[in-house]
C-alpha positions as CSV (number, residue, x, y, z in Angstrom):
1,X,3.3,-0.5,2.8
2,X,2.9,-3.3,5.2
3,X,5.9,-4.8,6.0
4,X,6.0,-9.2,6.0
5,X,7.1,-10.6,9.9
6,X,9.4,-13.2,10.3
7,X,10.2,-15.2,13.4
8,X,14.0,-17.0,12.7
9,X,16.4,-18.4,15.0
10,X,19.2,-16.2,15.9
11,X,21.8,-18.0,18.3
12,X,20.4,-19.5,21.5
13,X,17.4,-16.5,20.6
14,X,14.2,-16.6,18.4
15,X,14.1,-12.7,17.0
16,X,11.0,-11.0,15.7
17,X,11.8,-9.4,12.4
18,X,9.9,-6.9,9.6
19,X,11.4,-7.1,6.2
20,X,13.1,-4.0,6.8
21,X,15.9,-6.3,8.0
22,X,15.2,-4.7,12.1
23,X,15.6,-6.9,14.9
24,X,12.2,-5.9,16.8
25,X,12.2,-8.6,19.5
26,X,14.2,-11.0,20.6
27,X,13.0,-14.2,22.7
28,X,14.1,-17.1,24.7
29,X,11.6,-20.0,23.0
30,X,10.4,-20.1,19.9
31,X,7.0,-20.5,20.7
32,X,7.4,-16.9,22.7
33,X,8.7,-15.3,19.8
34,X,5.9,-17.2,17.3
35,X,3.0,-15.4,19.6
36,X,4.6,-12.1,19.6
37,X,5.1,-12.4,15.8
38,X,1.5,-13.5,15.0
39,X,0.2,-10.7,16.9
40,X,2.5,-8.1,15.2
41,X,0.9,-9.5,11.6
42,X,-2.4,-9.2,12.6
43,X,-1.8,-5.6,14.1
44,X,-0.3,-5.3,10.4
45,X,-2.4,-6.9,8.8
46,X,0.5,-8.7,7.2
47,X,2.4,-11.9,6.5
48,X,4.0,-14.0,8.8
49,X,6.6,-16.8,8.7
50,X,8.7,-18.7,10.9
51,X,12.0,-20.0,10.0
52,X,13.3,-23.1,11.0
53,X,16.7,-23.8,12.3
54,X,18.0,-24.2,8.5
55,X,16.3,-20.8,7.2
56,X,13.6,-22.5,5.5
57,X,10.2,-21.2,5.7
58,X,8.1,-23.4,7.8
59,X,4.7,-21.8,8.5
60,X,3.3,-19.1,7.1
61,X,0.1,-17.4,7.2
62,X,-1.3,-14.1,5.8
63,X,-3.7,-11.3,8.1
64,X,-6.2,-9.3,5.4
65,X,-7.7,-6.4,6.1
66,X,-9.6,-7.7,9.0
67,X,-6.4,-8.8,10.7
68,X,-8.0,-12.3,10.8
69,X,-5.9,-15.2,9.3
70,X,-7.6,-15.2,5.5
71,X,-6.8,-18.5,4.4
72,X,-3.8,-17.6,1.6
């Protein structure tokens, strides 16, 4: 099962999460930790989302099969 990644603040850090609640990566800048997590989806061919400062979800985007951003 492909597992959803989110990017959130945590902190003074942005961490790099799968939806199995793990703390994969943490960074310094958000826009660090968005790369990272975009690259993770697409390896994944998965979701992605980043979090703003309040929890809500503030971009998302979704990685078919071709790891390609498909538009959803």
């Amino acid at each position: 099962m492909r597992k959803n990644i989110h990017v959130m603040p945590k902190g003074d850090k942005w961490v790099v999460q799968s939806e199995q609640e793990v703390d994969d990566a943490y960074f310094g800048s958000q826009y660090d930790a968005e790369g990272y997590g975009r690259s993770v989806a697409r390896e994944n061919r998965s979701g992605f989302f980043l979090h703003g400062q309040d929890g809500t979800v503030r971009k998302q985007d979704h990685y078919g099969a071709s790891g390609f951003f498909d538009g959803k």
